[in-house]
VMD Tcl script that draws the C-alpha trace (Angstrom):
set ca {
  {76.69 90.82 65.96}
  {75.88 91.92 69.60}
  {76.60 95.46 71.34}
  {78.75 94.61 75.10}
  {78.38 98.05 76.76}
  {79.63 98.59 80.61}
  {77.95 101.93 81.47}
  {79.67 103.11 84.96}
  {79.48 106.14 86.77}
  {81.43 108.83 85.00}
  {82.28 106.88 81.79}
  {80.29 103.95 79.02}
  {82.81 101.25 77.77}
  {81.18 99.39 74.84}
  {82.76 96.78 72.06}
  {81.16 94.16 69.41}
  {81.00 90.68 69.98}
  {80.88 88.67 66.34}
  {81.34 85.07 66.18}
  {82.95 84.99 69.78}
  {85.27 87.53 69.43}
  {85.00 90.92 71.19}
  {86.00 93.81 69.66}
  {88.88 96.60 71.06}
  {86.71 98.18 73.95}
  {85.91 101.93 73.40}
  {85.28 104.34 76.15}
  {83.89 107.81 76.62}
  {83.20 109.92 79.43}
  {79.82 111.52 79.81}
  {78.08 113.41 82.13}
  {74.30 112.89 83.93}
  {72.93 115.63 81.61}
  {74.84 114.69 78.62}
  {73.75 110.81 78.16}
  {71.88 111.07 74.83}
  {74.35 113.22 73.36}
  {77.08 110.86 74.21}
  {75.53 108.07 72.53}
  {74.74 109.45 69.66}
  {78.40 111.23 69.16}
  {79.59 106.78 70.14}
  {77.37 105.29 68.14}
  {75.95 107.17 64.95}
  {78.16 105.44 63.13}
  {78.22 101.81 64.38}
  {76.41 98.54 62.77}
  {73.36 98.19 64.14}
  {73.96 95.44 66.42}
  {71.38 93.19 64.91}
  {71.67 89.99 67.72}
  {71.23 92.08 70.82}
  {72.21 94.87 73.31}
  {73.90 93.45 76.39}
  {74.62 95.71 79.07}
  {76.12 95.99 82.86}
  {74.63 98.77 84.49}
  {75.79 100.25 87.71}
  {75.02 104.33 86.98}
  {71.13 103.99 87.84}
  {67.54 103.74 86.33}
  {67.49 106.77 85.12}
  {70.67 106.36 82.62}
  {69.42 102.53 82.13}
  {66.07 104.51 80.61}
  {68.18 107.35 78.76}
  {70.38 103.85 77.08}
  {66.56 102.46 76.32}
  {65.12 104.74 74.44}
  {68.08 105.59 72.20}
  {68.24 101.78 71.36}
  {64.88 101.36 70.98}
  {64.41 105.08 68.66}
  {67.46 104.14 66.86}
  {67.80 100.64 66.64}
  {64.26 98.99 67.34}
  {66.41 97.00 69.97}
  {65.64 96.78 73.73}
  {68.80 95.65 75.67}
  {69.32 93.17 77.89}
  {70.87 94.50 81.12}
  {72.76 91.53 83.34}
  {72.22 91.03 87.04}
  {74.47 89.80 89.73}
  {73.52 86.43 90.42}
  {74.91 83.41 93.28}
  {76.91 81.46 90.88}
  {77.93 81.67 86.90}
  {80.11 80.95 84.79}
  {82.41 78.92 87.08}
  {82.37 81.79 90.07}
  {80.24 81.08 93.11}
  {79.50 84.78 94.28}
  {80.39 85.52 98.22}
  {77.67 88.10 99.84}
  {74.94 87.01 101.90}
  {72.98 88.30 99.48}
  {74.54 88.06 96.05}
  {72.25 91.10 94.30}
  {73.90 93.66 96.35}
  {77.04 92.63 94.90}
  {77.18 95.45 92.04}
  {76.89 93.73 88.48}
  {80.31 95.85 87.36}
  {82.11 93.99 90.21}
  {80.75 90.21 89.84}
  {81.07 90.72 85.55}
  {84.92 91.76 86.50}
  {85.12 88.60 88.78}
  {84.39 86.41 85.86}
  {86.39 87.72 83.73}
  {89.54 87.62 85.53}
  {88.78 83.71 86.33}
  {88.16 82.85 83.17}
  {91.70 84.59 81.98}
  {93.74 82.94 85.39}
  {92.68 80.18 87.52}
  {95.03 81.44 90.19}
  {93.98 83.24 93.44}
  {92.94 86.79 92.84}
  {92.95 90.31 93.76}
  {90.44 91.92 91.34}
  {91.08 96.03 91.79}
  {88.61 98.29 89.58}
  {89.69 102.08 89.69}
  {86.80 103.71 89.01}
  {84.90 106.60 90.60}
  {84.67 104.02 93.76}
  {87.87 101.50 93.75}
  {86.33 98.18 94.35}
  {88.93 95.25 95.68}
  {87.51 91.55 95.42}
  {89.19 88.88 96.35}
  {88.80 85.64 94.40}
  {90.20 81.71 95.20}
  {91.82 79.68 92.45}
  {88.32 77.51 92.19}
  {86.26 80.82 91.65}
  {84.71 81.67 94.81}
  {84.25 84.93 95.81}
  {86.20 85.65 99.29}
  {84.71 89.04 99.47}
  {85.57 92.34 98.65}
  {86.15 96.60 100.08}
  {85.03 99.18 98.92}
  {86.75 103.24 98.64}
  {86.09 106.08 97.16}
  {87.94 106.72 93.85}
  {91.26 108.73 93.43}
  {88.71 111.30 91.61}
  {86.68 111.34 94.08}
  {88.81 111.72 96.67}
  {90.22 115.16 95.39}
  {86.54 116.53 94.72}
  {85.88 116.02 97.84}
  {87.96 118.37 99.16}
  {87.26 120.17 96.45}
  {83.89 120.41 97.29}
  {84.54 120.72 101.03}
  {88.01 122.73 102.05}
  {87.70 126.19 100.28}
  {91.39 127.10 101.23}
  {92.27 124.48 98.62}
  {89.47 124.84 96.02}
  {89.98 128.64 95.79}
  {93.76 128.96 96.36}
  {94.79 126.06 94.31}
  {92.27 125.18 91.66}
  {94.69 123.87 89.52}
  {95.28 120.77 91.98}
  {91.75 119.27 90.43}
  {93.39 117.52 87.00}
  {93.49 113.98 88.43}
  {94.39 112.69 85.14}
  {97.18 114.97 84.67}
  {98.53 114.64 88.02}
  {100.98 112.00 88.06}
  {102.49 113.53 84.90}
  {103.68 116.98 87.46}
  {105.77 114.62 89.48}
  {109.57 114.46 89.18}
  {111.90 111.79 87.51}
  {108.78 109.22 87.03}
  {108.90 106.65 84.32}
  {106.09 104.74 82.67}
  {106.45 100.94 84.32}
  {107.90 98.17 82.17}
  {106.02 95.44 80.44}
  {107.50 91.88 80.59}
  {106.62 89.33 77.86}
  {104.22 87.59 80.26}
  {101.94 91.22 80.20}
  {102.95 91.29 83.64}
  {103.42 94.90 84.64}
  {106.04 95.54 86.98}
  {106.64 97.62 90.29}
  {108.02 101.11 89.24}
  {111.43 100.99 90.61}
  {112.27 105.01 89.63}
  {108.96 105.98 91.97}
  {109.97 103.89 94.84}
  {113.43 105.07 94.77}
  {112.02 108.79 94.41}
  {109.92 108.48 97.02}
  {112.04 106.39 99.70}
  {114.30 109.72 99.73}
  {111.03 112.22 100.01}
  {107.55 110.57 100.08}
  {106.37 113.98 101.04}
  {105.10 116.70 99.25}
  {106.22 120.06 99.29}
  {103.47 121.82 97.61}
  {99.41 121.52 97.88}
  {99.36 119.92 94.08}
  {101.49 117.33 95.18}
  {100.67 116.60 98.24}
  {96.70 115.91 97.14}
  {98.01 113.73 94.44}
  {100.36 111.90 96.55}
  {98.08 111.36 99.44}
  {95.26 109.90 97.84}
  {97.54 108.03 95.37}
  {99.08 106.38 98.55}
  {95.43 105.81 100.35}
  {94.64 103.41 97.51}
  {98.15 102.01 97.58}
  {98.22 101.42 100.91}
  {95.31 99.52 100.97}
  {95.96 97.34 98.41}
  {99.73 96.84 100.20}
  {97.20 95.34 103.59}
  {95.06 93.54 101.59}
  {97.91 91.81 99.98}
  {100.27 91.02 102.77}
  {97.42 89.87 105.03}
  {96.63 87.73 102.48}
  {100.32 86.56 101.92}
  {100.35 85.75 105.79}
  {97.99 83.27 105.59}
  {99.75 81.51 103.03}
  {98.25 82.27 99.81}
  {99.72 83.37 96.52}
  {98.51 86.06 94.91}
  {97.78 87.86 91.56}
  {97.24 91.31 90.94}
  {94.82 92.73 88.00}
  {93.61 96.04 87.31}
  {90.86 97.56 85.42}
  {89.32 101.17 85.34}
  {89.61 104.27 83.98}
  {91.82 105.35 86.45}
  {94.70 102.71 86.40}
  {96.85 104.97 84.02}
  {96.77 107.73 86.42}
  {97.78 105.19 89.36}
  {100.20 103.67 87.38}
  {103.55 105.17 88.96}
  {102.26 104.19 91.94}
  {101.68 100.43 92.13}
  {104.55 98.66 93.98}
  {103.48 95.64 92.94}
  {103.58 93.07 89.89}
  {100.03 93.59 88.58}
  {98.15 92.84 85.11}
  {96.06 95.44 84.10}
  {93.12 94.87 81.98}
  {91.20 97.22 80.83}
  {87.91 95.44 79.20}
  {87.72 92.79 82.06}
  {84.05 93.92 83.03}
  {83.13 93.72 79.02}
  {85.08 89.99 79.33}
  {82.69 88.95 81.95}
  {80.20 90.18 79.93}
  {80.77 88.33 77.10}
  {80.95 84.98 79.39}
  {77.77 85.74 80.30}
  {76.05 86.09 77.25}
  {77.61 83.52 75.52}
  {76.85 81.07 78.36}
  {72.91 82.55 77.65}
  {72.78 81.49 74.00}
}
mol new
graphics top color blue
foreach p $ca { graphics top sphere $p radius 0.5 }
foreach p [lrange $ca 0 end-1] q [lrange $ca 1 end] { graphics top cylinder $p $q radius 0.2 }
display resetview
């Protein structure tokens, strides 16, 4: 039995991996002061993972250190922590050079080609939305790079004290899309395609304006992340190619009235790719 963890910025995504199958992910948000505590409240109670610790790692040294030494002081395990490389697992990596590609983004790659073989648009809503674009033979066509919806909104939090002081109750991300009017969760075909939510579009073909400060924060950075994903696709689309959508990130179920698009969202792809990995390893 093997511990997959995917420790990100603002939340740690673990699951078990026994006899090649991966266990229901698990997630929990923590905080850079909070670490220890967090994995001690996650994991207290799990079977010590007796094969290995395998982790992707994109929140820093520091945290990698703070993992370390609980695994070490609880389990006598050091873990293994996976690194970008040029090519694995069937997908050739794209940058110049392929380290700088963060290990959260190539792990996704991998596991999205391993579950299609069609052309890609890899999306990971996280605190930083990462877009990656991947052909149906597994080579990386590159990727962009925003800040997350999150991230957006505490930055003008942070910075414009009009709307910080005045309307503090903007800041719920997570609760914002559930404000807006006459929005329904999207459907589910049998395929686990998820499909454009024809109740937002309609909503906001009338009024795609907002006529409070709570709205219109949501709305605009909702639509910032839309609209680049609309460019990336259609550009794409231009040249000829065919494309599918998948999601993963903490952040997808906030975004989800948004998308105008067929998409598949899954939300252990990084912990997919991570399992590739290591199994390709043994």
């Amino acid at each position: 039995m093997r511990l997959m963890v995917d420790m990100g910025n603002s939340a740690l995504k673990w699951a078990m991996l026994d006899q090649s199958r991966l266990s229901s992910q698990q997630r929990i948000p923590y905080q850079a002061n909070n670490l220890e505590k967090i994995l001690t409240q996650a994991w207290r109670t799990l079977d010590m993972p007796f094969q290995g610790v395998w982790v992707s790692n994109v929140a820093g040294p520091q945290k990698a250190e703070t993992l370390t030494h609980w695994t070490e002081t609880h389990w006598g395990l050091k873990p293994t922590f996976v690194k970008t490389s040029h090519y694995q697992c069937g997908v050739k990596n794209g940058y110049e050079n392929p380290e700088q590609l963060g290990v959260d983004r190539w792990l996704a790659l991998i596991g999205a080609h391993l579950i299609e073989k069609d052309m890609l648009c890899v999306v990971d809503c996280g605190t930083a939305i990462t877009l990656d674009v991947l052909s149906a033979n597994g080579h990386h066509q590159g990727g962009l790079i925003m800040p997350g919806v999150t991230t957006m909104q505490n930055a003008l939090k942070s910075d414009t004290y009009a709307l910080a002081y005045n309307h503090p109750e903007t800041f719920f991300p997570d609760k914002a899309v559930q404000s807006l009017p006459n929005l329904e969760k999207q459907a589910q075909n049998f395929s686990g395609q998820r499909c454009p939510n024809k109740t937002f579009q309609q909503h906001h073909e009338k009024s795609f304006l907002a006529y409070d400060t709570h709205t219109g924060i949501t709305l605009g950075t909702s639509f910032a992340v839309i609209g680049l994903l609309e460019y990336v696709i259609k550009t794409l689309e231009k040249q000829g190619n065919q494309i599918r959508l998948i999601l993963t990130g903490g952040s997808v179920p906030s975004l989800e009235s948004f998308w105008p698009l067929p998409y598949q969202h899954i939300p252990d792809l990084v912990l997919q790719g991570l399992k590739a990995v290591v199994e390709q390893s043994l």
